[in-house]
N, C-alpha and C positions, 0 to 999 in steps of 0.2 A: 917350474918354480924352484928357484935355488935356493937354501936356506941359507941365513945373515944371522948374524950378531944380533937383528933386532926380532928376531922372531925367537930366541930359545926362553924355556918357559919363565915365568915371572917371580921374583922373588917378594915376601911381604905378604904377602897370600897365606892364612893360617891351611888353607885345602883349597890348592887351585884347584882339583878335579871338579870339584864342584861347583866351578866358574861354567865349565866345559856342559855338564851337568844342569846348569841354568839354562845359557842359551839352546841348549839340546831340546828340554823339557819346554822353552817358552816357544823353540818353531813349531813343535808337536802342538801345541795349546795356538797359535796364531791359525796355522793351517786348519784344526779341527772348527774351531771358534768362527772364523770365517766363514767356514761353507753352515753354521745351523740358521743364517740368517735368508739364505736361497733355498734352501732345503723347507725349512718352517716358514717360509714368510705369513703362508694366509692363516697359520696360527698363532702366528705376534701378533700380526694386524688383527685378527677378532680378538685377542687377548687383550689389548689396549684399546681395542674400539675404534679401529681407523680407517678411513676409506682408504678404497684402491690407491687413488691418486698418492694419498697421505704413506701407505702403504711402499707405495714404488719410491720413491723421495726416500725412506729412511730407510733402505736396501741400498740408494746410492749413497746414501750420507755415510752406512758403516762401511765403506768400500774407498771411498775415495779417499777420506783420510790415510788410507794403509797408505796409497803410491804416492801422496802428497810426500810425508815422512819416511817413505823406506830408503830414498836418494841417498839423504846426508847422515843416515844414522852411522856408517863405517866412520866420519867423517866425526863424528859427534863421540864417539866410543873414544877417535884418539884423542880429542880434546879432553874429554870430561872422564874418559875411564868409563869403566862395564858398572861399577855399582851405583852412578847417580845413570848413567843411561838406560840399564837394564832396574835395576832395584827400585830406585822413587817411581818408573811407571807401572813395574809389578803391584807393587802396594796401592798405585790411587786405581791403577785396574780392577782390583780386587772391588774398591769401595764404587766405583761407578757401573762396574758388573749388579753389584744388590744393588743398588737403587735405582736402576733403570723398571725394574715391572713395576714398580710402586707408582711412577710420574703420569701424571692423567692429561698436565697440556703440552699441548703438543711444541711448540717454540722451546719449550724446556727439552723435552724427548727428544729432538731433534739434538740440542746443541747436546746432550750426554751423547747421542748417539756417534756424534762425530768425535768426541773426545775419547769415546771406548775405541773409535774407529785409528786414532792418532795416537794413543798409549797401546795398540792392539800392532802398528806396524812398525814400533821400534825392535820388535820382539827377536825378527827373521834374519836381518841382514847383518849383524853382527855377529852369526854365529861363527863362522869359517873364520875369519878374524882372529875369534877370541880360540880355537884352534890352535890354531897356527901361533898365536903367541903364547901359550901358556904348557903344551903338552908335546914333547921329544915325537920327532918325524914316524919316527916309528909306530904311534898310535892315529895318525894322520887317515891312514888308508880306513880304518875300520870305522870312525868319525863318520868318515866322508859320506861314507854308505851308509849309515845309519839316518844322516841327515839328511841325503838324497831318499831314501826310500819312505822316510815320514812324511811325504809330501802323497802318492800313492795311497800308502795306507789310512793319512787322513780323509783322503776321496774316499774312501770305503767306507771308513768306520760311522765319517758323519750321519749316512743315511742312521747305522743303528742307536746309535745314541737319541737323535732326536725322537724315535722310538720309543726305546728305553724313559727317557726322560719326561715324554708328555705322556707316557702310557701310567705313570708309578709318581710322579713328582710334578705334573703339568708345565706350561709352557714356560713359566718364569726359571724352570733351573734351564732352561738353555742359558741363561744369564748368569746363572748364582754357580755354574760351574766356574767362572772366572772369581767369583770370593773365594770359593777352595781354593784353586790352584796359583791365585795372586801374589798371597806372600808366601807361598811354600819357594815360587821364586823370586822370591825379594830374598828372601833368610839366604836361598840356594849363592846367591847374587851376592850377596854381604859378606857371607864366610869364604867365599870362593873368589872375592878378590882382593889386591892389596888398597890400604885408603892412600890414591893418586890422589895429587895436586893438580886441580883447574889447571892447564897449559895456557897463559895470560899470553904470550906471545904468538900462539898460536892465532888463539879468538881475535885477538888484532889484526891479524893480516887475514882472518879470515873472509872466504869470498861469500858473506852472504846473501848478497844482492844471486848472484848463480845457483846461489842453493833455493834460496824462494822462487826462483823464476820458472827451473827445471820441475821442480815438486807440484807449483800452483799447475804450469801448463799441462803435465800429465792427467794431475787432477782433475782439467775441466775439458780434456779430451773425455779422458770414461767418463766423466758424469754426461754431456752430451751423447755419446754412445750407447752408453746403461737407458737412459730417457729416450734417445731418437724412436726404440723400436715402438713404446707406447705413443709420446707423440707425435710421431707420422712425421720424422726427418725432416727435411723441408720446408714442412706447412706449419712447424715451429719456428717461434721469433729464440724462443729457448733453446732448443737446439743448437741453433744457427748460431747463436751469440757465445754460446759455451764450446762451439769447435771453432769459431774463428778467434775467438780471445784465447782460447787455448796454443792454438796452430803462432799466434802472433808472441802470445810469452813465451813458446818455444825459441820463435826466430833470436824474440828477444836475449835469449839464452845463450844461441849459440852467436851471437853479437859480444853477449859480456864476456865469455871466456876467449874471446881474440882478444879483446880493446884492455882487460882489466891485468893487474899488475902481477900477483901471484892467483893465478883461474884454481879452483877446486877441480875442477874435472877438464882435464886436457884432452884433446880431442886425440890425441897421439899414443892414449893409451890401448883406443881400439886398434889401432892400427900394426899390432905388433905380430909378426908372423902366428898365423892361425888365431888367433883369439877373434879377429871379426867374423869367418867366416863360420867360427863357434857362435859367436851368436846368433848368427844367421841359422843355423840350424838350432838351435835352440828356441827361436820362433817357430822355424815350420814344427818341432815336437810338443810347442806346446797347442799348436791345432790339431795335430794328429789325438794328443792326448785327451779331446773335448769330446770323445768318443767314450773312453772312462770317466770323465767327470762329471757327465754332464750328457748323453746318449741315450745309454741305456737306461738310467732313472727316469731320465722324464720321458721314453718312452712309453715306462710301465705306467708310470702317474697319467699322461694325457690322451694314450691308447686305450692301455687294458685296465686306468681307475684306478691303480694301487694307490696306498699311504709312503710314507715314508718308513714306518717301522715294518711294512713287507716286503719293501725292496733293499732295507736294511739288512735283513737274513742273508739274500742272495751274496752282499756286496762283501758284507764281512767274512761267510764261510771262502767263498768265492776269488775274494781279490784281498781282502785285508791281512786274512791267516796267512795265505800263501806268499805276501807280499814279507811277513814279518818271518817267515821260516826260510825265505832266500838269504837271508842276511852274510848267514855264515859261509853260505855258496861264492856271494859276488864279493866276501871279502878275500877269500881265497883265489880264486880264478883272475882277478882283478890286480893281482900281485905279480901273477906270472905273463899276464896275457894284456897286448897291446891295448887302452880305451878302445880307439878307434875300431877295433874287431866286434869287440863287445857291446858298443855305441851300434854300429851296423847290424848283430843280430836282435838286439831290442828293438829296432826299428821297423825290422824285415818281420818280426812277429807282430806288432802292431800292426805293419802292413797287412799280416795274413787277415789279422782279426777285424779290421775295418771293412775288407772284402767280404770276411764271414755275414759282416754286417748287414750286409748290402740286399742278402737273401729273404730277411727279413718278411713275414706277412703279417695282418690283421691277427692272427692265429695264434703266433707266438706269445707262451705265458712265461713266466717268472722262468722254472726251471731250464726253459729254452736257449738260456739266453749265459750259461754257467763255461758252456766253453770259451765266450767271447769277454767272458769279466776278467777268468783265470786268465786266457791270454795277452789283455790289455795289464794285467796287475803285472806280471811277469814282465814283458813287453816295458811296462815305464819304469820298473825297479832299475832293469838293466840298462835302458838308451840312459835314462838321464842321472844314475850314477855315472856313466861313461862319458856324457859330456861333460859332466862337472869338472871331472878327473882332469879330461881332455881343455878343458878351459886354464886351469888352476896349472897343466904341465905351460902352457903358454904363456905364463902371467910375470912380467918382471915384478921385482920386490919393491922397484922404488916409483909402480905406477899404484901399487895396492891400492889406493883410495878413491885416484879417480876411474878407472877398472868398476871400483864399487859400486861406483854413480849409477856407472852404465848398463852395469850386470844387471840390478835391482831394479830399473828402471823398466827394463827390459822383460826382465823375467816376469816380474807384478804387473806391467803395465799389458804386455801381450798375450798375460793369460786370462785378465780380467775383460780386456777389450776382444779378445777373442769370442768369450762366452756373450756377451752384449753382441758380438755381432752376430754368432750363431742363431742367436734368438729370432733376430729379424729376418737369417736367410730359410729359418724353416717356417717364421710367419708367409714368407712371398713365396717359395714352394707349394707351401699347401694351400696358397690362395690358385694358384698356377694349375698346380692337378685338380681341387678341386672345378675349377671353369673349365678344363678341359674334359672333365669326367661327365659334368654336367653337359655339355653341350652336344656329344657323343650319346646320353638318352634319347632313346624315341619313346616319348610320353606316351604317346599311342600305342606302343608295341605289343608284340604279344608276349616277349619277356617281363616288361616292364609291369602290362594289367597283370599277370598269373605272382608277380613276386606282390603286388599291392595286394592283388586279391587273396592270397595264404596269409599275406603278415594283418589285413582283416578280417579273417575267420578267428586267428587266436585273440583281435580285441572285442571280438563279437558281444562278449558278458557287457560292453559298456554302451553299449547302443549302436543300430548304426550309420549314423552319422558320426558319432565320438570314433568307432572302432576304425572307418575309413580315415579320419584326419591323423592317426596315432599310425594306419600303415604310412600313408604317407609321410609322418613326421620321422616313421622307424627309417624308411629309404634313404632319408633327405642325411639320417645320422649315420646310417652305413656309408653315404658318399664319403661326410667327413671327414671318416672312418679311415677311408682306404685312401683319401686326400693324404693325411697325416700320416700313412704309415708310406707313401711316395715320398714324403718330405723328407722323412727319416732314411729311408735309402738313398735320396740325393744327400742326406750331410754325412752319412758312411762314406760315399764316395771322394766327398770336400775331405774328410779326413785321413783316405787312403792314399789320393792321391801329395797329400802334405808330406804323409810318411816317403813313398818315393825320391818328392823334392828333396827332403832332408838327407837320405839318404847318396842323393846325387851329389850334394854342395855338402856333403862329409867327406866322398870319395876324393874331394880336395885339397883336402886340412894336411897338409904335411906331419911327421913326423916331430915330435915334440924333443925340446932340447934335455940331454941328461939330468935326472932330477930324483927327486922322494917318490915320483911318481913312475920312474919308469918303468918297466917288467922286466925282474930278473931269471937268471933260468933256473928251472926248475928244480928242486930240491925235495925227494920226498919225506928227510928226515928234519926239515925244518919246521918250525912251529907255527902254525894258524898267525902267532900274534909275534912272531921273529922280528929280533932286530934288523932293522932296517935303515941303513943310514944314507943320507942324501948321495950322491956321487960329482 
């Protein structure tokens, strides 16, 4: 990425830093925010009183608004400026964060929940952006890594927080942490930029027919996705109707940016040496990455029965600290040393760790499980500050916005639909090992009577006939048992073998062109935070 004219920082701004500041502090708050609704659901749902069904519905509802919205917000920022983009949703965030535990019907809960979910996704995608326009190249690199690594550390931290929060404050400050932190970034967002003028010419010729098309049909891909694995794919008229009206506004999509007169998002931005195949790896990392975000917790939770505030300890000593003490590591090393190098050993550690994964038994407790978090934390600080880096060296300046489209479309959409599909492949795994565990019993055996007969002596105080039905019931949960921990070593495996792919279709990404990002040589009396200027 070559710096321009249009990217040096902004005048009219009483403290731009604090523009930087804003959207820094609202991706930290998007990414946290986001995971306490997967994290807590069955303590929202008993705190509002709501079935399963009602339940899963407003899990999708806060979700899909982000990737409806996250498309056009680059797009929306240069029209309208960072303080009606960023600031007016800080503020009404704040106020629909407190009043969501208070709403008892549900048609009401529902529509806050999508409007937290759509003032919750302009938060992200504008950060890089506002970057790049407001703060000398020089502070570019240490940004970057900051903003790449809050994505990690808020995998972590969510588990302790929700913890924290329902253990001392119950479940509604998972909510009322958005009235704190709302206008701290509205204020953060007002003083930190200049007051732009609406771009009238712009919103004119704007494509927003493309903008609604791409955002709607994301939308009802995950929501079909997030829904197929409870309704049983298929044998849903719901499902069905949400990935084919999805799949068709897509088509629809890539129809109006050929046929329409000035397109938002050109199809030619991907196409610019290495930036596609960046994204392509940038998928397979964020399935490799479902092994941290999403693996190890709900191991603990659906094996060995932990809460969230016990696998919170692990995540935070574990992956969060270690995540936020690399900082000064990858700002450094990342100055001298090619992404791609760096991009490759994050990978190649992920790989170890996904392997480690694999060993996994019924047995394994919390502590068990410390070298495969640290190395997953480490592991994503470094791949995916490297592809960022490695994205952002490929990027012309005059495709930035549709670039945005696609970046954000991509990143939200395949890390969200990733996890909805993991769901379903360790539902069919464990249906898989458990029928094959089962049919491999011989009821009659003489293992089988000698494990019934021990696991009915210890129910013997309850009668027995009750103590026989309770061995049997103990066997039938040991199967499950060790069903589910098969599953879990088959989605180690789904995630090790991602990390490989990524690491293949990286070893192809060419060499990025001279830039703010390139690696200069080494210098050891230069400064951590040295000027640095574009070449």
């Amino acid at each position: 990425m070559s710096a321009t004219k249009a990217e040096k920082p902004h005048s009219g701004a009483p403290y731009p830093v604090l523009a930087v500041a804003a959207v820094l502090f609202a991706s930290l708050t998007a990414s946290i925010d986001g995971r306490f609704t997967a994290v807590a659901l069955a303590d929202i749902r008993g705190g509002l009183g709501l079935s399963f069904d009602e339940g899963a519905w407003l899990s999708t509802a806060a979700t899909a608004p982000q990737i409806f919205i996250a498309p056009a917000v680059a797009w929306l920022t240069t029209a309208f400026g960072l303080r009606r983009v960023l600031g007016l949703p800080a503020a009404a965030y704040g106020l629909v964060s407190f009043a969501i535990p208070f709403v008892s019907d549900y048609p009401i809960l529902l529509t806050l929940t999508v409007l937290h979910g759509l003032l919750l996704g302009t938060f992200v995608p504008a950060t890089m952006m506002i970057i790049f326009k407001t703060l000398p190249p020089r502070w570019w690199m240490p940004l970057i890594v900051i903003y790449a690594t809050r994505v990690g550390f808020s995998l972590d931290v969510s588990h302790f927080l929700v913890g924290v929060y329902e253990q001392h404050f119950g479940w509604p400050a998972l909510y009322w942490q958005g009235t704190v932190v709302g206008p701290v970034m509205a204020v953060l967002a007002y003083l930190g930029t200049p007051p732009l003028t609406v771009d009238r010419g712009l919103m004119y010729r704007a494509d927003w027919g493309g903008m609604m098309l791409l955002g709607a049909s994301l939308a009802m891909v995950y929501s079909g996705l997030d829904q197929g694995n409870r309704l049983d794919w298929s044998n849903s008229g719901t499902v069905i109707s949400l990935l084919v009206l999805g799949v068709a506004l897509f088509a629809a999509f890539l129809a109006n940016e050929v046929v329409v007169k000035e397109p938002w998002a050109r199809f030619k931005g991907l196409f610019s040496p290495g930036m596609g195949l960046s994204l392509v790896v940038v998928v397979l990392f964020n399935v490799a990455s479902l092994s941290n975000s999403s693996l190890v917790p709900n191991f603990l939770g659906a094996v060995r029965g932990m809460r969230p505030e016990q696998v919170g300890e692990l995540l935070l000593v574990s992956g969060a600290i270690p995540t936020a003490l690399l900082i000064p590591f990858l700002i450094f090393v990342l100055r001298y040393v090619d992404a791609r190098w760096t991009a490759m050993a994050g990978l190649f550690i992920f790989a170890v760790a996904n392997l480690s994964g694999t060993q996994i038994t019924g047995d394994w407790a919390r502590d068990d499980f410390v070298g495969i978090v640290f190395a997953t934390a480490v592991g994503q600080a470094l791949a995916l500050t490297s592809l960022i880096i490695i994205g952002f060296s490929h990027l012309r300046t005059d495709r930035t916005t549709a670039v945005a489209a696609y970046v954000h479309s991509i990143r939200l959409g395949s890390t969200e639909i990733g996890i909805a599909l993991m769901s379903t492949w360790l539902r069919v795994r464990e249906q898989i090992h458990s029928y094959y565990l089962g049919i491999n019993i011989d009821i009659g055996g003489a293992d089988v009577v000698a494990a019934i007969d021990a696991a009915t002596r210890q129910f013997f105080a309850r009668g027995a006939d009750e103590a026989r039905s309770q061995a049997v019931a103990s066997l039938a949960a040991r199967i499950q048992r060790e069903s589910n921990v098969l599953a879990y070593i088959d989605a180690f495996w789904l995630c090790f073998w991602a990390a490989i792919a990524a690491l293949l279709v990286l070893a192809l990404v060419g060499v990025a062109p001279k830039g703010p990002f390139s690696p200069v040589p080494f210098r050891s009396a230069e400064s951590l935070f040295g000027a640095r200027e574009p070449r």
